[in-house]
KOLDOFI-682885 format. One record per atom (N, C-alpha, C): residue number from 1; residue in one letter; atom name; x, y, z. Coordinates in Angstrom, 1 decimal, always signed. Example, Ala and Ser with C-alpha at 12.3 -4.5 7.8 and 13.67 -1.06 7.14 Angstrom:
BEGIN
[1,a,N,[+13.2,-5.7,+7.8]]
[1,a,CA,[+12.3,-4.5,+7.8]]
[1,a,C,[+13.2,-3.3,+7.8]]
[2,s,N,[+12.8,-2.2,+7.1]]
[2,s,CA,[+13.7,-1.1,+7.1]]
[2,s,C,[+12.9,+0.0,+7.9]]
This chain:
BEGIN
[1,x,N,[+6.7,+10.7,+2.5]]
[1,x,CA,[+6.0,+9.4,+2.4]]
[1,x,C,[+5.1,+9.2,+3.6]]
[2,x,N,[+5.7,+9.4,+5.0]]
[2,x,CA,[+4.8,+9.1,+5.8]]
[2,x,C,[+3.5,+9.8,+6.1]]
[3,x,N,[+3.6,+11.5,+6.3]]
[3,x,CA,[+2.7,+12.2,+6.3]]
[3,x,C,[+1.4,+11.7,+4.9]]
[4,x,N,[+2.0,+11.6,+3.9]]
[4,x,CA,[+1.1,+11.3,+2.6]]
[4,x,C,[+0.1,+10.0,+2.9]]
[5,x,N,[+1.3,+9.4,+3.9]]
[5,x,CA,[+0.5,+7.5,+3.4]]
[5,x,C,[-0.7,+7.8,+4.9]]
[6,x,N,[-0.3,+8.6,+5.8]]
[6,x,CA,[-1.3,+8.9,+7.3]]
[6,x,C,[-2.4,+9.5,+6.4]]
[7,x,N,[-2.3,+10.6,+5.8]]
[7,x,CA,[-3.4,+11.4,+4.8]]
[7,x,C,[-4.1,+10.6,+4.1]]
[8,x,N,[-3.9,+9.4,+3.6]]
[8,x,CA,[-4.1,+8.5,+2.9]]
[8,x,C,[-5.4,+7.6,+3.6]]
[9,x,N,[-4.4,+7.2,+4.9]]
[9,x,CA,[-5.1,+6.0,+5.5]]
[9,x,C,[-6.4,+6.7,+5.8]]
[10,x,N,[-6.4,+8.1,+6.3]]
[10,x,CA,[-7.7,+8.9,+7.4]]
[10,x,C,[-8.4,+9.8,+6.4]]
[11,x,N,[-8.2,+9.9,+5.4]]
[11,x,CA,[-9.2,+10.4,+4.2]]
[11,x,C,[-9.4,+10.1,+3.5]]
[12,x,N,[-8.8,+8.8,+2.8]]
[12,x,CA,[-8.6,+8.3,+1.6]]
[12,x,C,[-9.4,+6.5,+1.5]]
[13,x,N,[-8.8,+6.1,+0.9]]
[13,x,CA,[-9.7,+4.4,+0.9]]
[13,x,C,[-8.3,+3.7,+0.3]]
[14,x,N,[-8.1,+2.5,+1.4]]
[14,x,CA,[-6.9,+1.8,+1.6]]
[14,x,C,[-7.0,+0.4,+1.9]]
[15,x,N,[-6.8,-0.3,+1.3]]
[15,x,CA,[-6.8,-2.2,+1.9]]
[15,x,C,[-5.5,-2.4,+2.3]]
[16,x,N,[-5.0,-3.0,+3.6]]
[16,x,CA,[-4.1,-3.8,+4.2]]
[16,x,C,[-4.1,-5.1,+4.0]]
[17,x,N,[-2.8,-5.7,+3.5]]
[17,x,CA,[-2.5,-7.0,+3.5]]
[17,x,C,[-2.9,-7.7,+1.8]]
[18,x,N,[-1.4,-8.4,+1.6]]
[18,x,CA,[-1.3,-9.1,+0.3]]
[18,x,C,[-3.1,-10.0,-0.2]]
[19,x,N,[-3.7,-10.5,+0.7]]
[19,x,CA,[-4.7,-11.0,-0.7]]
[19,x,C,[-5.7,-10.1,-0.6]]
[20,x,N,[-5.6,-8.8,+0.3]]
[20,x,CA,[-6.9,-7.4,+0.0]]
[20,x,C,[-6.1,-6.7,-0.9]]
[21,x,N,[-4.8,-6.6,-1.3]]
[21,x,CA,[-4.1,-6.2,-2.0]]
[21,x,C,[-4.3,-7.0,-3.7]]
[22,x,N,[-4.0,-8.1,-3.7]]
[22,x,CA,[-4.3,-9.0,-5.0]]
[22,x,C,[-5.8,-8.7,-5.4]]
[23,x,N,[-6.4,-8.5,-4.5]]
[23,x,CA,[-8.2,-8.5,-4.8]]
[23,x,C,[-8.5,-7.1,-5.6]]
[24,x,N,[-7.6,-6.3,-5.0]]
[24,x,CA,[-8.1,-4.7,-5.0]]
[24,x,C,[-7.1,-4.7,-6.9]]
[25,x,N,[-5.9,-5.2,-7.1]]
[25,x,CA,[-5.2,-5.6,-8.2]]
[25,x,C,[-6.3,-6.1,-9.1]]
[26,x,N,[-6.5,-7.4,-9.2]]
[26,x,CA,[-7.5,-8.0,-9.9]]
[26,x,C,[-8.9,-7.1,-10.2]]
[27,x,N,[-9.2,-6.6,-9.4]]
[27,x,CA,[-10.7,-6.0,-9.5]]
[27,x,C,[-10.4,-4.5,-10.7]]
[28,x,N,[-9.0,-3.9,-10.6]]
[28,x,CA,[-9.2,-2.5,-11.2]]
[28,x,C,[-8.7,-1.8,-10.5]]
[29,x,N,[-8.8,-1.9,-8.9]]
[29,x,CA,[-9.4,-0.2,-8.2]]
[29,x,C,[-8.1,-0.1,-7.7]]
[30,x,N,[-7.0,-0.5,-7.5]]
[30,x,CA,[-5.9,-0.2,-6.8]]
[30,x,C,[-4.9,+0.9,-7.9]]
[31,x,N,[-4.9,+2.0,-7.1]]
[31,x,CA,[-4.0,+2.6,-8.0]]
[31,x,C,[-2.8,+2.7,-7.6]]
[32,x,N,[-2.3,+2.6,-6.6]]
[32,x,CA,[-1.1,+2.5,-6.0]]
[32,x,C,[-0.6,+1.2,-5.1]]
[33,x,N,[+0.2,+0.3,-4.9]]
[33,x,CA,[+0.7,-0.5,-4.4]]
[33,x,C,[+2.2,-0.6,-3.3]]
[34,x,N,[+1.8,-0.2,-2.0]]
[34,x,CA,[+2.9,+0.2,-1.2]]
[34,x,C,[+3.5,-1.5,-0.4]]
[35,x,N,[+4.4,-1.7,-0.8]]
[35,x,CA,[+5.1,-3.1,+0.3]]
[35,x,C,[+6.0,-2.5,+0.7]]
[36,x,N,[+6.1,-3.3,+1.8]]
[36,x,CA,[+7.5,-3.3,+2.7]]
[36,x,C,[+8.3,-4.3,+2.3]]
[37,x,N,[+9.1,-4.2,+3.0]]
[37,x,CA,[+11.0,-4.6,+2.3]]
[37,x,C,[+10.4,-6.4,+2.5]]
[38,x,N,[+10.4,-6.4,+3.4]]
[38,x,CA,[+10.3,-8.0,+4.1]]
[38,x,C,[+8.9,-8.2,+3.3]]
[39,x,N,[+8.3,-7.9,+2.9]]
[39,x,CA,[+6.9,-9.0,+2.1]]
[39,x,C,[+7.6,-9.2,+0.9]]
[40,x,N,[+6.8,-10.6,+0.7]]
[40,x,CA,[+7.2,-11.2,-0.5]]
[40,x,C,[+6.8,-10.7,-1.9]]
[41,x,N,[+7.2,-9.2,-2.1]]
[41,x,CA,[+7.0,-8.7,-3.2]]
[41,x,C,[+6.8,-8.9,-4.1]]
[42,x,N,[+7.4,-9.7,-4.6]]
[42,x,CA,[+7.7,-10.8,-6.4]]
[42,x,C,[+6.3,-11.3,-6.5]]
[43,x,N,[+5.8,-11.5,-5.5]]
[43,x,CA,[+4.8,-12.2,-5.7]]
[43,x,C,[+3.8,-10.9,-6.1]]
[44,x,N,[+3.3,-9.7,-5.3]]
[44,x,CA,[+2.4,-8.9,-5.7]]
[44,x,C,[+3.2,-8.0,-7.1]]
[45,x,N,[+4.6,-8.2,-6.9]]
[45,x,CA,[+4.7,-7.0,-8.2]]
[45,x,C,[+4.2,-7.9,-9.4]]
[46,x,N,[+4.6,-9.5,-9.7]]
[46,x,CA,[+4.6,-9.8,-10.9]]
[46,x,C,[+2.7,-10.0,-11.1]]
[47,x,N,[+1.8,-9.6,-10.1]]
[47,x,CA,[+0.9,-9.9,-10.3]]
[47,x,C,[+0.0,-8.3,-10.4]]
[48,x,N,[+0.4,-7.2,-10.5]]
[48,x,CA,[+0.4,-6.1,-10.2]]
[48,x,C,[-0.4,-5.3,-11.6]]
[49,x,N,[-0.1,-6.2,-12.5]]
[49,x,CA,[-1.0,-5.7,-13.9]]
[49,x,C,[-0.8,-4.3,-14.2]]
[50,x,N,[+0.4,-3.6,-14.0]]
[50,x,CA,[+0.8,-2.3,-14.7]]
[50,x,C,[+0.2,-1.4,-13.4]]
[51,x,N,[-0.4,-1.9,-12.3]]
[51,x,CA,[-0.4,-0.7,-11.1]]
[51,x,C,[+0.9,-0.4,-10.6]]
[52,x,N,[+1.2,+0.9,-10.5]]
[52,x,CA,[+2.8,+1.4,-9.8]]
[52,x,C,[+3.0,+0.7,-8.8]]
[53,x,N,[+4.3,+0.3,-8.3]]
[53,x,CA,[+4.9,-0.6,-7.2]]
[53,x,C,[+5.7,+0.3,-6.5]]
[54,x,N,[+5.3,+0.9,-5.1]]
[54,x,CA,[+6.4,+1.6,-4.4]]
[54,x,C,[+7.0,+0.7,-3.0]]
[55,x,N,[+8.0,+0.2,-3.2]]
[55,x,CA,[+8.9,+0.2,-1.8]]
[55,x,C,[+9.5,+0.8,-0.5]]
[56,x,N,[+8.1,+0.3,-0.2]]
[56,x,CA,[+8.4,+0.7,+1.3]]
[56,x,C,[+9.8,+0.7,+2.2]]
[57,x,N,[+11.0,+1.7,+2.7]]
[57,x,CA,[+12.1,+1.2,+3.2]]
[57,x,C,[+12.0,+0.7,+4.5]]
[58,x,N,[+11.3,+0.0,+5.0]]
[58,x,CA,[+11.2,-0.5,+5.9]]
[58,x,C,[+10.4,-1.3,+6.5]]
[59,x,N,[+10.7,-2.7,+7.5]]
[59,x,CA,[+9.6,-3.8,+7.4]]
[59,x,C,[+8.2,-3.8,+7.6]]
[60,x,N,[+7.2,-4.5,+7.8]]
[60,x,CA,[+6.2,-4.6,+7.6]]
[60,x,C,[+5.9,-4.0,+9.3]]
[61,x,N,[+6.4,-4.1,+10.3]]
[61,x,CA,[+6.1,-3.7,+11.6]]
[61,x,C,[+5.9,-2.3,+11.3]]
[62,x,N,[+7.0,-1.5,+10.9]]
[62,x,CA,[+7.5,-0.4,+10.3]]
[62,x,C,[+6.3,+0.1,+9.3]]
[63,x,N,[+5.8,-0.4,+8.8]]
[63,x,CA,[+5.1,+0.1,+8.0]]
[63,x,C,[+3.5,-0.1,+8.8]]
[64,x,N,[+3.2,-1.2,+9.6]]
[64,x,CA,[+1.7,-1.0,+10.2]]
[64,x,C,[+2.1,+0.2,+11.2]]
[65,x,N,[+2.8,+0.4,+11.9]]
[65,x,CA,[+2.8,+1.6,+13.2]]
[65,x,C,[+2.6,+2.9,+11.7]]
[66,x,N,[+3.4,+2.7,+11.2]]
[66,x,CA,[+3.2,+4.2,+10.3]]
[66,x,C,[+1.5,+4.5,+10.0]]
[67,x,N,[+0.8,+3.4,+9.4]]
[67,x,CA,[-0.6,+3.5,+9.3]]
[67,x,C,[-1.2,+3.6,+10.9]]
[68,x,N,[-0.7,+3.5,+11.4]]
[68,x,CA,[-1.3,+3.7,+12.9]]
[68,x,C,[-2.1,+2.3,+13.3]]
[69,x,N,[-1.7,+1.4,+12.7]]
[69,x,CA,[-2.4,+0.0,+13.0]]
[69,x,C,[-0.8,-0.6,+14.1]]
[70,x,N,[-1.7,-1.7,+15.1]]
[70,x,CA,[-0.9,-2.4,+16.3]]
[70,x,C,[-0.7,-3.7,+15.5]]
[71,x,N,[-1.1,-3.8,+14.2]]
[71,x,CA,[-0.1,-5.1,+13.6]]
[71,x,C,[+0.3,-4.9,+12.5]]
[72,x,N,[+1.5,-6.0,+12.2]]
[72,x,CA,[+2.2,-5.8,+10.9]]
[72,x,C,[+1.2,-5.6,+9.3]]
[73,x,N,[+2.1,-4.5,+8.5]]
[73,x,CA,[+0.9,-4.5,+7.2]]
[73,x,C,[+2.3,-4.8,+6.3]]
[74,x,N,[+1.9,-5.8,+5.6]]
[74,x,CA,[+3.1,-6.1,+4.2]]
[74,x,C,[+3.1,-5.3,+3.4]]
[75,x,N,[+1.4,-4.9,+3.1]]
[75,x,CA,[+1.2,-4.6,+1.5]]
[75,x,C,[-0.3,-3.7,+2.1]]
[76,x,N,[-0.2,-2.7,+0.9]]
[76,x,CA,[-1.3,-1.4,+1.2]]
[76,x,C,[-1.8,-1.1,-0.7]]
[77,x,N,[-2.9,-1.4,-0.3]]
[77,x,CA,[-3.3,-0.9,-2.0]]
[77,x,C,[-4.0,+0.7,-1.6]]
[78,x,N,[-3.8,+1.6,-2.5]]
[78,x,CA,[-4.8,+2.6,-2.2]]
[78,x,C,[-5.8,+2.5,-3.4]]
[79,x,N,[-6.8,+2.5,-2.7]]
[79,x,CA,[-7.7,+2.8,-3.9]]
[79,x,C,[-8.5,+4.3,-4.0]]
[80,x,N,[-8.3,+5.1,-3.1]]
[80,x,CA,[-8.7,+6.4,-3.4]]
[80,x,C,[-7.8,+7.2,-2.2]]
[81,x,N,[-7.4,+8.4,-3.0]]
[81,x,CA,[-5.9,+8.8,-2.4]]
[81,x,C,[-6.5,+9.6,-1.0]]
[82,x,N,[-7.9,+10.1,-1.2]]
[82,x,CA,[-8.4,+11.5,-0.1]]
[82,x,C,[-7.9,+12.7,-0.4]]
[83,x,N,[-7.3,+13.6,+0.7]]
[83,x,CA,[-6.8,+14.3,+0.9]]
[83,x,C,[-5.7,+14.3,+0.8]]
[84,x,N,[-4.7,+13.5,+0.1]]
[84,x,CA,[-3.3,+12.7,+0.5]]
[84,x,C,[-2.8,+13.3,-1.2]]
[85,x,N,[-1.1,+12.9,-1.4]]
[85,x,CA,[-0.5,+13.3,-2.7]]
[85,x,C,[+0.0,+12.5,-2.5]]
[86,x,N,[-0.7,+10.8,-1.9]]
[86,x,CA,[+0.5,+9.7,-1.8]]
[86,x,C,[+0.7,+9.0,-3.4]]
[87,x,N,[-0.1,+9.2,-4.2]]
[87,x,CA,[-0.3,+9.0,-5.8]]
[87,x,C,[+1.4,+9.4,-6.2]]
[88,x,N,[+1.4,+10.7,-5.9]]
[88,x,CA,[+2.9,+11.4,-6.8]]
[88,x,C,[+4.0,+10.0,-6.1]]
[89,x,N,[+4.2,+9.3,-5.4]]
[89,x,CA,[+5.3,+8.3,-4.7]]
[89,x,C,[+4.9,+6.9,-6.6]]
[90,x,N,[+4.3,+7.2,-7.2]]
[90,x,CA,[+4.3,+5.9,-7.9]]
[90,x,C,[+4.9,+6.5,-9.3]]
């Protein structure tokens, strides 16, 4: 997961945070949907319109250091994977 979702962030095309996540949902382009434990999930899964939902095991701090960002990320839409196999996690 981790290596995939770094592959992801640095070659691929990725929105951080629930309403760049809802937007990227709504619009089409999200094909994968990553949250962390602590974001209000229910809210993006039941809004999620048949895009895969992966749960992240670990909180949103946990999950922005993994993307290599210095603040918390809840929610990660990918919309184009790169060089990444973060797709096969959905």
């Amino acid at each position: 997961m981790g290596r995939a979702l770094k592959s992801a962030v640095n070659t691929g095309k990725v929105v951080f945070g629930v309403q760049q996540t809802e937007k990227m949902i709504k619009s089409g382009e999200a094909k994968l949907i990553i949250v962390a434990t602590n974001c209000p999930s229910d809210y993006v899964v039941s809004k999620s319109h048949g895009v895969p939902v992966y749960q992240y095991n670990g909180t949103n701090m946990e999950l922005g250091a993994l993307c290599g960002k210095p603040f918390s990320v809840s929610s990660i839409a990918v919309i184009d994977k790169g060089a990444s196999n973060i797709l096969s996690l959905g």
